[in-house]
Steps between C-alpha positions, in 0.01 A plus 500: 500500500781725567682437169140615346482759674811632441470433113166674460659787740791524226290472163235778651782747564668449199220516280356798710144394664343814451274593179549284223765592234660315242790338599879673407815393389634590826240255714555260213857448629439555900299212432769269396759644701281410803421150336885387499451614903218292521695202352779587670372514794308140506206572282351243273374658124186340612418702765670842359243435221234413716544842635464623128148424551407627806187703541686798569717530196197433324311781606769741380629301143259375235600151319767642274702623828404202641662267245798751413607417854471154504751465249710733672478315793587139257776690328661687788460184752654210223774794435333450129592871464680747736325839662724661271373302178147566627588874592645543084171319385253699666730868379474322142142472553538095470266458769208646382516764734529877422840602391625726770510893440810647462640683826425838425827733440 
């Protein structure tokens, strides 16, 4: 119960559990930074994707969030791809997610 706890804890602050927004580049990669913790620290990919489905990332993601981060938890757990691969695909727009602005000058 605590690891669950702690994983919905993590996933809520990282994806921000205020008003829904579509998700950034920026969560995109907190969230598999703080899936190689997870593993790292004991978790099975079971229950860090169990936690993928929890009731309260589902009130603030719709299915295409949902899904996105399921195979950014696969990819980032497996070591499939690196937060730094994932970080280059979601700039490039790979991910289906908004390309990033520019930082203004």
């Amino acid at each position: 119960m605590f690891l669950r706890r702690t994983i919905i804890t993590g996933w809520l602050c990282v994806i921000g559990a205020s008003a829904h927004a579509a998700l950034e580049c920026e969560q995109v990669v907190a969230v598999a930074e703080a899936t190689i913790k997870l593993r790292d620290g004991g978790a099975s990919l079971n229950a860090v994707l169990r936690e993928v489905e929890s009731n309260e990332l589902r009130q603030n993601l719709d299915a295409k969030e949902i899904n996105l981060l399921r195979q950014i938890v696969r990819v980032s757990f497996t070591s499939e791809s690196s937060v730094y691969e994932i970080a280059e695909a979601c700039k490039s727009g790979e991910l289906g997610l908004p390309k990033p602005k520019p930082a203004a000058r």
